[in-house]
C-alpha positions in Angstrom: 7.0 -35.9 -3.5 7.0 -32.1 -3.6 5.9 -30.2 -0.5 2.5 -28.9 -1.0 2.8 -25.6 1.4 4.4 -24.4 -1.8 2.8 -23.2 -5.9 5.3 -25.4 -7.2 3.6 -25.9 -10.4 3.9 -22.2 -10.9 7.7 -22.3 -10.8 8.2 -24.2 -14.0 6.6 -21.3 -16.3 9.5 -19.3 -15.2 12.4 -20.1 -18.4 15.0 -18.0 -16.3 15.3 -15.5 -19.1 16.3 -12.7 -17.3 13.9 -9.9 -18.0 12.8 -9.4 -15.0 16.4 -8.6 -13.5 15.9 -4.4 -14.6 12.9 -4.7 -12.7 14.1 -5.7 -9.5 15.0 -3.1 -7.0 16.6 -5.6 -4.7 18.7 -7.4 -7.7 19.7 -3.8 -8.4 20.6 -3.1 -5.3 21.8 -6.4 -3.7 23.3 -7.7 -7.1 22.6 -11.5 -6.1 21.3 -13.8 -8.2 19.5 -15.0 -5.1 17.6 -11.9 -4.5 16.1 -11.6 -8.4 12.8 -12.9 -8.8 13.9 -15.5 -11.1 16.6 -16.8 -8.2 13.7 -16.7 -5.5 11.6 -18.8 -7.8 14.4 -21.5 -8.7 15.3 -21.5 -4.5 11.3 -22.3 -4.0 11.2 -25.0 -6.7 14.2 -26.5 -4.6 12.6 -26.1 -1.5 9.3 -27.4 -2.7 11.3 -30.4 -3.7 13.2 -30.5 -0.6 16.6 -30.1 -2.2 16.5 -26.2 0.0 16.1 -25.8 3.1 13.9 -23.1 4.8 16.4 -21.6 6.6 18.5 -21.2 3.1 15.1 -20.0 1.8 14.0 -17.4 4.5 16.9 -14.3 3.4 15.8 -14.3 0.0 12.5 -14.5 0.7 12.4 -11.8 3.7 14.2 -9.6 1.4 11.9 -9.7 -1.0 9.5 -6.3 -1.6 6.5 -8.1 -2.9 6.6 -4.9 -5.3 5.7 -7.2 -8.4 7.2 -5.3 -10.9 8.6 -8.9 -12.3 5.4 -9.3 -13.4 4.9 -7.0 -15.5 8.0 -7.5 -17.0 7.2 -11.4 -17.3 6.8 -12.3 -21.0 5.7 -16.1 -19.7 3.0 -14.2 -17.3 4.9 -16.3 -13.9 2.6 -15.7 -11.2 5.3 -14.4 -8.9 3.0 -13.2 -6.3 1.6 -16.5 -5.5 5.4 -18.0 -5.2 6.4 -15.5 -3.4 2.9 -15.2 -0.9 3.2 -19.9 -0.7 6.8 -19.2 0.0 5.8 -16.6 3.0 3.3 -19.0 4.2 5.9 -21.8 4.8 8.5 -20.1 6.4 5.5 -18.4 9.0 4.4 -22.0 9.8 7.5 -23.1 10.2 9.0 -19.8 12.3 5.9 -19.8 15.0 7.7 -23.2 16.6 10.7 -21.4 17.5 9.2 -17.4 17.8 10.0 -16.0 20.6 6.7 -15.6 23.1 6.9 -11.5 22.8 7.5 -11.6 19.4 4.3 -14.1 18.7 2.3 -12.0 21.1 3.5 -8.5 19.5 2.6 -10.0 15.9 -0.8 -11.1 17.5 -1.8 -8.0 19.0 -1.2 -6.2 15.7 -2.6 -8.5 12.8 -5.6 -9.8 14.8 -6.5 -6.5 17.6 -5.6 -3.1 16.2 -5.4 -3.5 12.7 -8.9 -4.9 12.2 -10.5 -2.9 15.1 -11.8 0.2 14.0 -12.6 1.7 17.4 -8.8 0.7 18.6 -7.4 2.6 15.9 -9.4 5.6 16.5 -8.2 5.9 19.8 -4.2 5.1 18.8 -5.2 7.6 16.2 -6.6 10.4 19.1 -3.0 9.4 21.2 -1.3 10.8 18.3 -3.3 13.8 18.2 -3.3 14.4 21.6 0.9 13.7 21.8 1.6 16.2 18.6 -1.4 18.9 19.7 0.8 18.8 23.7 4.2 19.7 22.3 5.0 16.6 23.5 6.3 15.6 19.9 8.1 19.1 19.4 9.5 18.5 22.7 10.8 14.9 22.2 12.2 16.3 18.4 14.2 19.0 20.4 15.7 16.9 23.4 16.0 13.9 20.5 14.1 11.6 23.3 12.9 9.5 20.3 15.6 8.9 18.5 17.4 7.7 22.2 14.2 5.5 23.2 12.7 4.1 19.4 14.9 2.0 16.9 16.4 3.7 13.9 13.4 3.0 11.9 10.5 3.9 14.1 12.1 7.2 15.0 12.7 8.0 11.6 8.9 7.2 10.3 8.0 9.5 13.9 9.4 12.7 11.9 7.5 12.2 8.9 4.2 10.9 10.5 1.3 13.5 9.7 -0.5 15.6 11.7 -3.1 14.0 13.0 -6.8 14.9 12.7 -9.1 15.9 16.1 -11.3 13.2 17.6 -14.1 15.2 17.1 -13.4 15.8 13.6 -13.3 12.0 12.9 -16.9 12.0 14.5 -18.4 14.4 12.2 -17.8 12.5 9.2 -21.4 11.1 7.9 -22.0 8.1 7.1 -23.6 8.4 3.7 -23.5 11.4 1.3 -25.7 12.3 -1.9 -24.4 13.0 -5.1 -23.5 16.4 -6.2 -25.4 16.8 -9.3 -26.3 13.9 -11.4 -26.2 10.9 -9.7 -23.7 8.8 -11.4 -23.1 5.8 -9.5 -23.6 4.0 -5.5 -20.6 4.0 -4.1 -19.2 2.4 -0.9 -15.9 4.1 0.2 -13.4 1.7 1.7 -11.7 4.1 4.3 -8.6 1.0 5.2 -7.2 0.7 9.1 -3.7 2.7 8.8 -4.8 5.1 6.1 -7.9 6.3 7.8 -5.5 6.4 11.4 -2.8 8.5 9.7 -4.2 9.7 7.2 -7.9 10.7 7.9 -8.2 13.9 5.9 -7.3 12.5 2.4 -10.1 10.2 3.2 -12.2 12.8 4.0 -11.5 14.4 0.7 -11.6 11.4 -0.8 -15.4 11.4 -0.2 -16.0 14.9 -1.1 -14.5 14.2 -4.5 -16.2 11.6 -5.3 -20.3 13.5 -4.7 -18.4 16.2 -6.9 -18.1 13.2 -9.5 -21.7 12.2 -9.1 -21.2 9.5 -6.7 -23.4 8.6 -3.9 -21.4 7.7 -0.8 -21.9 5.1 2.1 -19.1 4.4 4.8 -19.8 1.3 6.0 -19.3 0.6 9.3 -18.9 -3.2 9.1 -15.6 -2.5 7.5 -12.7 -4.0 8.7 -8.4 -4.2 7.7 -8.1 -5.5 3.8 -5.6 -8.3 5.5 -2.7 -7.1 3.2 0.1 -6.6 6.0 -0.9 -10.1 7.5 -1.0 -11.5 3.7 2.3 -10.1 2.8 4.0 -11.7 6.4 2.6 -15.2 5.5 -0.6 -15.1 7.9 -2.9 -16.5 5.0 -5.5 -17.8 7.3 -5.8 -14.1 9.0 -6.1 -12.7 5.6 -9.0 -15.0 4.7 -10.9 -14.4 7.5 -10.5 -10.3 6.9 -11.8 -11.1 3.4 -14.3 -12.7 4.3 -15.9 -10.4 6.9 -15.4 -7.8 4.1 -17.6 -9.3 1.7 -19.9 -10.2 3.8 -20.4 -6.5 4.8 -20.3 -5.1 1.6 -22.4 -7.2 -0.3 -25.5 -6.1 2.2 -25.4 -3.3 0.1 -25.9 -2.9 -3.7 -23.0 -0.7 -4.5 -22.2 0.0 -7.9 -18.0 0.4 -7.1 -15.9 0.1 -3.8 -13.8 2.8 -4.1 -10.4 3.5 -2.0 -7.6 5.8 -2.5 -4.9 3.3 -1.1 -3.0 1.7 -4.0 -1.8 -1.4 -1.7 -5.3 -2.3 0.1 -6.6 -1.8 -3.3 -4.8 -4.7 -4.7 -5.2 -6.9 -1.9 -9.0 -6.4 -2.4 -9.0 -6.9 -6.4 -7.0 -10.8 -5.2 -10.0 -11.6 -3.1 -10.7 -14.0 -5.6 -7.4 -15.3 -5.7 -6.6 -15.5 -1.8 -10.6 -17.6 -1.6 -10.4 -19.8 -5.1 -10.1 -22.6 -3.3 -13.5 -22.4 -1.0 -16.2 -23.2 -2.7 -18.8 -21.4 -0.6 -16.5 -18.3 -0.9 -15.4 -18.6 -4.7 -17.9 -16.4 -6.5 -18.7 -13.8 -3.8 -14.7 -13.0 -3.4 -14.8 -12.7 -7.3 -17.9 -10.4 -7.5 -16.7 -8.0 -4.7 -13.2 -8.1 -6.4 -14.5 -6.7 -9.5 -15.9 -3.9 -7.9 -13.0 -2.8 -6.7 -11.6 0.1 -7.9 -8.6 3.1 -7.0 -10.3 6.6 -7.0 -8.6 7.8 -9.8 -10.9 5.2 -12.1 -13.9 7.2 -11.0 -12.8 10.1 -11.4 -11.0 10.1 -14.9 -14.8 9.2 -16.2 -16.0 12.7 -15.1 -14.9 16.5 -15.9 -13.9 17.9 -12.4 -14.8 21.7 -11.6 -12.0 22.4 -11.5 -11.5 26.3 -9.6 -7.7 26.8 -8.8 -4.9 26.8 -10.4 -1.8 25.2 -9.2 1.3 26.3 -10.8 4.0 23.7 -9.6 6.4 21.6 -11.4 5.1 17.6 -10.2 6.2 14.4 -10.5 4.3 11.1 -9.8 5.8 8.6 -7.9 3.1 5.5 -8.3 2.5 2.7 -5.5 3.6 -0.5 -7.0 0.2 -2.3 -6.1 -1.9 0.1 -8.2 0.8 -0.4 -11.3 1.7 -4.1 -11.3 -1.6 -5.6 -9.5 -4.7 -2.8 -9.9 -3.1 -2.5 -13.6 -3.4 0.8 -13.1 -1.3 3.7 -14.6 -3.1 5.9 -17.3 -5.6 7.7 -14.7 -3.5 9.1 -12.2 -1.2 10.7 -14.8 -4.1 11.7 -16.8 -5.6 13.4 -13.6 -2.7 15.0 -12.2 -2.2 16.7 -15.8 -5.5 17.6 -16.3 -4.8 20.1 -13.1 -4.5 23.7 -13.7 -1.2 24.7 -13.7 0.4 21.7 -13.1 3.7 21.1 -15.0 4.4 17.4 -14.6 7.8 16.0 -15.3 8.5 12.4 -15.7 10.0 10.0 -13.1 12.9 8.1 -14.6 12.0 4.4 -13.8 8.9 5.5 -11.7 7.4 2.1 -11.8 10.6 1.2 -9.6 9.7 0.8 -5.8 10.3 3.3 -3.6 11.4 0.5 -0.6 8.1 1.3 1.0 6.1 -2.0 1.0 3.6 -2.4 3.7 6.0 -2.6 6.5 9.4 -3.9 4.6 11.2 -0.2 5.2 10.4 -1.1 9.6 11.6 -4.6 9.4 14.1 -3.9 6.8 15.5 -0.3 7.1 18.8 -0.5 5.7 17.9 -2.5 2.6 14.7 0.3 2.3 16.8 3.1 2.5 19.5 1.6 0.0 16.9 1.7 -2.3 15.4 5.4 -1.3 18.0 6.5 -1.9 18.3 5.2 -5.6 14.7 6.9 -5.9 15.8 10.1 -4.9 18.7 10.5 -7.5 16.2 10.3 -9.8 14.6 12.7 -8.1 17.2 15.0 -8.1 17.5 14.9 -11.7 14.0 16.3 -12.6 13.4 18.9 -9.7 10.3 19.1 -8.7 8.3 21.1 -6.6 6.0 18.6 -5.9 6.1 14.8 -5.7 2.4 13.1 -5.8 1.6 9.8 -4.4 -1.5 7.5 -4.8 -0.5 5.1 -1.4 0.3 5.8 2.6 3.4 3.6 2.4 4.6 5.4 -0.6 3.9 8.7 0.8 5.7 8.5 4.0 8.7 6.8 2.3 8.9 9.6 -0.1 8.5 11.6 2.6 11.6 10.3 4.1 13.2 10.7 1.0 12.8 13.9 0.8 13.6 14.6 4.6 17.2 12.8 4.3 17.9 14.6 1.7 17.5 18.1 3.3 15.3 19.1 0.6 12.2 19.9 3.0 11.6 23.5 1.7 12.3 22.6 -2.2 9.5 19.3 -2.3 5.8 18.2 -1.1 4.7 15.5 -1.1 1.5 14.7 -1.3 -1.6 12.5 -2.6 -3.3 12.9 -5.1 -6.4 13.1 -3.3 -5.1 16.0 -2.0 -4.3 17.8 -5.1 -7.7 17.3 -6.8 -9.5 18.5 -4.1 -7.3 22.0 -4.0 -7.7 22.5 -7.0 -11.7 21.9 -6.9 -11.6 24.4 -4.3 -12.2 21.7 -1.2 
């Protein structure tokens, strides 16, 4: 008898053929068979059949990016993700017996206090706006207090972090905007916990975009985390419930798209279906609020921008694995960024390769995400950019880094697309 914590039946459409092994930025960079998709799935049929144990399970596993490239490159279609997410479920239940009572506590506090607590967040997000706006930060980066007091990979992420936006600037945004124009569409704008904390203003764009495109916009307040960082660290049952206070907020309304500009919450969204297919009550609503979901860049490819300024930079586009391999999508971002004025855009060579970001992978696993930064950035190198455009948070601040250990600071931005677009609209 198999053990039903894991998607065992899902294992046996994988033929071991080997495609996927180009794909894989941790076969490419670990070179064990055990850390290809293909070897993760043949160590979760064994454990499933309990010839494996979960401690010889849990490396390959942890190591694991989630980026889902293997997918895409799966002529059998293996449903990799819900391996890998059954296989991250086990080994959580099984950890929490011998987690330490910090640890569980520290996990707690984040996946079920800040992250889905909007008015938590905004304060963190003030602390940081108060602690950069002091000199406080400029101070610490002089005296290298951070780098003394934080671990390697928190101080690190510190440099890069964004400047924060004002308290009171968070308080002016309104809550729903008309259309610019002919209205196009009803549109409620999911703003997402960390990307709304860090990265407020690209939100705020966001928004203004989107009434340039014809879109009328509501933030909800309701809203809460999409539940991916909790998915993606085997806390299914969090997940579900984030999903589920999701839907119901957003289906008091009769939007015609949820919209985001956050290529991982994005595809945690569009797999609300997925994560609820087994709850009957929950089945159909996950499914109809999934296919609403949509990236940004799908509304606004279906419109003509007014566009007013020209931006004459050489640009790259590194995308978020999420939006490629899960949203499925890759033609609008392109087809934006060239449509800019000005813009000179120069291919990535193997841009659909993970940058090492993933959700919270480049804290927990620094060494093994900067191993593969760094394979990012000789690509990089080779086509010279000005600019390097991103369509995720994770991605941007690990492209950020990239840039920063590189010492290329005053060659390369990095920025979002949201960004761009509204520059060049005049925003």
């Amino acid at each position: 008898m198999t053990d039903p914590r894991f998607a065992y039946q899902e294992t046996f459409a994988c033929v071991q053929c080997g495609y996927c092994l180009p794909a894989c930025p941790t076969y490419q960079s670990m070179g064990k068979e055990t850390h290809s998709p293909r070897g993760r799935i043949n160590l979760v049929k064994m454990a499933a059949e309990g010839k494996l144990s979960l401690s010889e399970l849990a490396e390959p596993i942890d190591l694991c990016l989630g980026c889902r490239a293997c997918e895409t490159a799966c002529p059998t279609n293996v449903q990799y993700g819900k391996i890998l997410d059954s296989a991250k479920t086990a080994l959580t239940e099984e950890r929490k017996s011998s987690t330490s009572w910090l640890k569980k506590k520290g996990q707690q506090l984040a996946f079920e206090k800040v992250l889905p607590n909007p008015q938590l967040l905004q304060t963190l997000g003030t602390g940081l706006y108060l602690y950069q706006q002091s000199g406080a930060a400029k101070l610490s980066k002089k005296t290298k207090l951070t780098d003394s007091l934080l671990p390697e990979a928190l101080a690190s992420f510190e440099a890069v972090t964004p400047a924060a936006v004002s308290p009171w600037q968070r308080k002016q945004r309104p809550h729903h905007l008309q259309a610019k124009g002919e209205p196009r569409y009803r549109v409620g704008y999911f703003t997402g916990c960390l990307m709304d904390t860090l990265f407020a203003t690209i939100n705020d764009q966001a928004i203004q975009l989107l009434q340039l495109a014809g879109c009328e916009v509501t933030v909800i307040e309701e809203q809460t985390c999409c539940g991916a960082l909790q998915h993606h660290s085997g806390e299914r049952e969090l997940a579900k419930n984030l999903a589920k206070a999701n839907i119901a907020a957003f289906e008091q309304h009769s939007f015609d798209w949820v919209v985001n500009s956050i290529g991982g919450c994005g595809a945690m969204l569009i797999e609300y279906g997925e994560l609820l297919h087994e709850e009957e009550e929950w089945r159909e609503r996950a499914e109809r609020f999934a296919a609403k979901n949509v990236d940004i860049s799908v509304i606004l490819a279906k419109v003509l921008l007014p566009f007013t300024t020209e931006i004459n930079k050489v640009a790259t586009y590194q995308p978020s694995c999420h939006m490629t391999h899960v949203q499925k999508r890759t033609t609008e971002p392109l087809q934006l960024l060239q449509l800019i004025p000005g813009i000179t855009y120069v291919p990535l060579n193997q841009k659909e390769m993970c940058c090492g970001s993933a959700g919270i992978y480049n804290l927990v696993h620094y060494g093994e995400a900067m191993e593969i930064l760094d394979h990012k950035m000789k690509e990089v190198h080779r086509v010279k950019p000005e600019m390097i455009v991103t369509t995720n948070p994770g991605c941007h601040l690990q492209m950020k880094m990239g840039v920063k250990r590189e010492g290329l600071e005053e060659q390369i931005e990095v920025v979002h697309l949201v960004e761009l677009l509204a520059e060049a609209c005049g925003l």
